[in-house]
C-alpha positions as CSV (number, residue, x, y, z in Angstrom):
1,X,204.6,196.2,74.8
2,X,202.6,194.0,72.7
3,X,201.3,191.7,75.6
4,X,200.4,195.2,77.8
5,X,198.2,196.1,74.4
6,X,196.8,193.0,74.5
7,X,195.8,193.1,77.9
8,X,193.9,196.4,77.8
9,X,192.6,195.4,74.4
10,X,193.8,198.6,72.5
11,X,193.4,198.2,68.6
12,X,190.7,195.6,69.9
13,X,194.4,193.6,69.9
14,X,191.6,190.4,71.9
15,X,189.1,190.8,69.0
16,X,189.2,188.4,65.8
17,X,186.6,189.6,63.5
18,X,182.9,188.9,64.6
19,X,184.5,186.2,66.4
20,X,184.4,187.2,70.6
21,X,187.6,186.8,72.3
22,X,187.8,183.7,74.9
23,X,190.5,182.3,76.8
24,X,191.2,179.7,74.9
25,X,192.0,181.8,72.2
26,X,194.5,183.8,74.5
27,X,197.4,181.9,73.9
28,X,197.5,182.3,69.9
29,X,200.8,183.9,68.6
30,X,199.2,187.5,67.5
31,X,198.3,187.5,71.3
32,X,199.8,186.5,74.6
33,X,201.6,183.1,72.4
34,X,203.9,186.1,70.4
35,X,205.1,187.6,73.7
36,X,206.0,184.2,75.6
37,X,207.7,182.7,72.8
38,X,209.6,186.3,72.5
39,X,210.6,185.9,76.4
40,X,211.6,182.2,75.9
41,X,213.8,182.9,72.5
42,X,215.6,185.7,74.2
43,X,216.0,183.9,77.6
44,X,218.6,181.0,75.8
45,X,219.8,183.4,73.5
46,X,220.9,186.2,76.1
47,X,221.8,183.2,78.7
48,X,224.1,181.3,76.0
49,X,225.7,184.8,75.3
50,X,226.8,185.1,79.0
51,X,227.8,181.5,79.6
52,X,230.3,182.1,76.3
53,X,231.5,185.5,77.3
54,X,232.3,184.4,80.9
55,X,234.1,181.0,79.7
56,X,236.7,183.3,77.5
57,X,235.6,184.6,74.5
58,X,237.5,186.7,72.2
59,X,235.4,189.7,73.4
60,X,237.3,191.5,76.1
61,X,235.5,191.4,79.8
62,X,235.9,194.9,80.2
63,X,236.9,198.0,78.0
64,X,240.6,199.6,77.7
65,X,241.2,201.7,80.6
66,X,241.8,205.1,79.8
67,X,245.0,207.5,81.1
68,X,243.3,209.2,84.3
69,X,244.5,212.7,85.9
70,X,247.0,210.0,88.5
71,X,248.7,208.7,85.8
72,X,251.9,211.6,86.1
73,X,252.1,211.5,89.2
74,X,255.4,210.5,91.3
75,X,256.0,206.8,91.8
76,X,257.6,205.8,95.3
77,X,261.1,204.0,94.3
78,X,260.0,200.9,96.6
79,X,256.5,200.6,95.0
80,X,258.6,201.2,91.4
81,X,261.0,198.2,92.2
82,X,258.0,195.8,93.1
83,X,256.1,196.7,90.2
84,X,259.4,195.4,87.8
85,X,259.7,192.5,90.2
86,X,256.2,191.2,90.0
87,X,256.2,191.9,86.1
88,X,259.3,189.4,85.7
89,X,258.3,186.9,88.0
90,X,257.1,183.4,87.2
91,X,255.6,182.7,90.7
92,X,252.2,180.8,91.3
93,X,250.0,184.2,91.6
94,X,250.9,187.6,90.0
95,X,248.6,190.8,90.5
96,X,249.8,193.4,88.3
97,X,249.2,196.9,88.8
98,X,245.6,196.2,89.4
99,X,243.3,199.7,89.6
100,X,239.2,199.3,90.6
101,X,237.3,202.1,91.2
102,X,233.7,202.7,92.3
103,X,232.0,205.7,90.6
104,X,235.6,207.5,89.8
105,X,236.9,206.8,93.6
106,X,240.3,204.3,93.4
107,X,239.4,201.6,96.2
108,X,242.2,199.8,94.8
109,X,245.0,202.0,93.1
110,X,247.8,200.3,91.2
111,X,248.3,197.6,93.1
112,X,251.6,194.6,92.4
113,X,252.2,191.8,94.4
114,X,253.3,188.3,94.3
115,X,252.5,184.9,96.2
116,X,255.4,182.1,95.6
117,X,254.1,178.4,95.9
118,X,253.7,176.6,99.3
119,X,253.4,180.3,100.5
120,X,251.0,182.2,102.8
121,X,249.8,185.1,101.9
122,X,247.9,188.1,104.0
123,X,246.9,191.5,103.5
124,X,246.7,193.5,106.5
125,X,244.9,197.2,106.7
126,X,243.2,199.8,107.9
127,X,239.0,199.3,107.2
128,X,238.4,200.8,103.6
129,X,242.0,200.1,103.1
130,X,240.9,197.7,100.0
131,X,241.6,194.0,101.3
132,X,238.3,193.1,100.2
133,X,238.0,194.7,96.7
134,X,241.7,193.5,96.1
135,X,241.2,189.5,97.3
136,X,237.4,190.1,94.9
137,X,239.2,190.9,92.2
138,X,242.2,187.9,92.5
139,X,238.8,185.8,92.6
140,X,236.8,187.3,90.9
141,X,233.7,185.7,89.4
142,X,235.5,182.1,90.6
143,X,233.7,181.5,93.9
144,X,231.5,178.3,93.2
145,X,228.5,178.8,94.8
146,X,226.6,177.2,91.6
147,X,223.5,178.7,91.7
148,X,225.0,182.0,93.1
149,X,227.6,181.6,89.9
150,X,224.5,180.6,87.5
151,X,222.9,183.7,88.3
152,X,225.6,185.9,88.0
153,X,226.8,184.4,85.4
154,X,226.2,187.2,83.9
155,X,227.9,190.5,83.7
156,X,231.5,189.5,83.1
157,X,232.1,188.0,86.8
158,X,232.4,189.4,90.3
159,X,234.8,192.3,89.7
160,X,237.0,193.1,87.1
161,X,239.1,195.4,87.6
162,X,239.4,198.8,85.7
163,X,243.2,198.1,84.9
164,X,245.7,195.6,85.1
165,X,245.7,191.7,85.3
166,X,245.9,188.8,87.9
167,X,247.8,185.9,86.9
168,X,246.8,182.2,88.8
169,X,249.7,179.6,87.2
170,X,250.7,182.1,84.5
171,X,247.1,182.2,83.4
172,X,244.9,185.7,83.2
173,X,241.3,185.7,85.6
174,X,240.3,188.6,83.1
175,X,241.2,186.9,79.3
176,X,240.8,183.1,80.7
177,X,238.4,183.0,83.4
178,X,237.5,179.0,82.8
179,X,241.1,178.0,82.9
180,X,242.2,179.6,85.6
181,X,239.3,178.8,87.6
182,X,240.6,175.0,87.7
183,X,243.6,176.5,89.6
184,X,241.6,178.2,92.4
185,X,240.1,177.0,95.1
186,X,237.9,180.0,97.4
187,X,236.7,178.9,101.3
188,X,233.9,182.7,101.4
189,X,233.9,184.0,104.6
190,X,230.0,183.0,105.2
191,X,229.5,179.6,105.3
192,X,227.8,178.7,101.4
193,X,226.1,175.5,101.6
194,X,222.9,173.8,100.6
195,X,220.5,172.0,103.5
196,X,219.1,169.7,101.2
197,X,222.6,168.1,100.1
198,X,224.7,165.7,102.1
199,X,228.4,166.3,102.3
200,X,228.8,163.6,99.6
201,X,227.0,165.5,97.5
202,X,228.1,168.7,98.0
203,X,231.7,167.6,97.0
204,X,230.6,165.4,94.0
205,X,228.8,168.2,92.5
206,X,231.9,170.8,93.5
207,X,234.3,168.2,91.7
208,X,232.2,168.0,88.6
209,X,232.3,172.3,88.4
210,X,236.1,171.8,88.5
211,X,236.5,169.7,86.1
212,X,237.0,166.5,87.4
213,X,235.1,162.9,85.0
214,X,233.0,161.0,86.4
215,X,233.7,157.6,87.9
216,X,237.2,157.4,89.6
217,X,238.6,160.5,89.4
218,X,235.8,161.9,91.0
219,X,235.1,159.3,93.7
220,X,239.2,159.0,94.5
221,X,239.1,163.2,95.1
222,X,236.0,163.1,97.1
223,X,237.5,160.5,99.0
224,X,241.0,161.8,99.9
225,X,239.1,165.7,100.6
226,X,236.9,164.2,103.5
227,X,239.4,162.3,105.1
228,X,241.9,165.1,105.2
229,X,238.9,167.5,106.6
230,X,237.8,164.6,108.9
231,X,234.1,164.5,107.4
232,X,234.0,161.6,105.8
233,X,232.5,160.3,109.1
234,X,229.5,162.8,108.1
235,X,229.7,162.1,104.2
236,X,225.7,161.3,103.9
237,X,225.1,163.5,107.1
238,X,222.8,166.6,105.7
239,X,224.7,169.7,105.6
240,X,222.9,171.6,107.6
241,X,223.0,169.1,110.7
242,X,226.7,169.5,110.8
243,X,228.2,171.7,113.6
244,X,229.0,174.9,112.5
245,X,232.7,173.7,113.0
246,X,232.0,170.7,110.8
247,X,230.2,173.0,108.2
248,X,233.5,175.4,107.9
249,X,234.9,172.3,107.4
250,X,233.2,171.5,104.2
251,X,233.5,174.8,103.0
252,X,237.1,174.2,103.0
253,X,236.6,170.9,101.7
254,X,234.7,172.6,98.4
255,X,237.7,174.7,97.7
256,X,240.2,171.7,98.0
257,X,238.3,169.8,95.3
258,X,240.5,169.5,92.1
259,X,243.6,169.6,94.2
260,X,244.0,173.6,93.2
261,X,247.4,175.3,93.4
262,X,245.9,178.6,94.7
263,X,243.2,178.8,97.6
264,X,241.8,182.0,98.9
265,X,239.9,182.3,102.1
């Protein structure tokens, strides 16, 4: 507000006295200096808020889900008995009654299921069934696209669901997004790479987002990824002169990094 005073001069906001109004003097603090500094104070103070809410912050990522009109209604025995299964189960990745809706519409309506280790999972449907919503909200706000995850970074992830949790290793995507990212690995169905990085590069900087120090811990996983993908043939090839096989390749590379126990693709 103060800056769009200033530019159409109303209170004579440019005038200082009999002194005339230049553009040197433009960039003083009772004129366009007050407004920029405003913009830079509350760019790192709204940015640092994110970054701490997203790493798992005592403030919950999304409000208590209230009782809806669905809530009495009759529970199929089968879908009954999973529901106590999953909630008892100590298996690599528990989704528990998980309900997301888009503006009051259930795409995803109490949904329980388990995936044991060295297992492969798949959800097969109908289109509009809720695959999608349902694998988004196991991943939700963990695909590491940096800059994609930098910008987004945010409004409390990807999508959280309305109600219920998803457990990676016994450890809640909703309460502790930060841990349980370092268990999940995610190959995106469209190919998310950078044209100005080598392979190389693209894993080193991949490893550092999971976690991994610098030196030999990094260099030994970078390493052991591209010769189990077959790039490291390519590793200071540019990504974008790979084959498109060899570029799927790398994307599946990224989400091995940090040797994760879960990997969605």
């Amino acid at each position: 507000m103060r800056a769009c005073l200033v530019s159409i001069n109303l209170f004579s906001l440019l005038c200082d006295g009999d002194i005339p109004a230049s553009s040197s003097t433009l960039g003083q603090i009772t004129k366009y200096g007050g407004p920029i500094l405003y913009l830079f104070v509350m760019g790192f103070i709204l940015f640092g808020i994110l970054v701490w809410v997203d790493s798992g912050s005592i403030l919950p990522r999304r409000r208590p889900s209230s009782a809806t009109s669905d809530s009495d209604r009759p529970i199929p025995p089968d879908v009954a008995t999973e529901a106590k299964l999953v909630s008892e189960s100590r298996d690599l990745l528990r989704v528990l009654q998980v309900t997301k809706s888009y503006d009051g519409d259930n795409v995803v309506d109490d949904v329980s299921f388990v995936v044991p280790r060295e297992t492969i999972f798949a959800l097969l449907g109908p289109n509009g069934a809720g695959k999608t919503t349902t694998f988004n909200v196991i991943r939700e706000s963990l695909l590491f696209d940096w800059r994609v995850h930098l910008l987004t970074m945010w409004i409390g992830g990807n999508i959280v669901p309305n109600a219920g949790d998803v457990l990676i290793n016994g450890v809640s995507v909703i309460r502790h997004p930060t841990t349980a990212r370092l268990a999940l690995g995610v190959c995106p169905q469209f190919t998310a790479i950078d044209a100005q990085l080598t392979v190389r590069q693209h894993l080193m900087i991949y490893g550092r987002l999971k976690g991994l120090r610098r030196g030999g811990e990094l260099e030994r996983n970078v390493d052991s990824v591209m010769r189990a993908t077959e790039l490291d043939i390519f590793a200071d090839r540019l990504a974008n002169k790979l084959s498109g096989g060899n570029q799927r390749k790398l994307s599946l590379a990224i989400a091995l990094m940090g040797t994760p126990h879960l990997i969605a693709i």
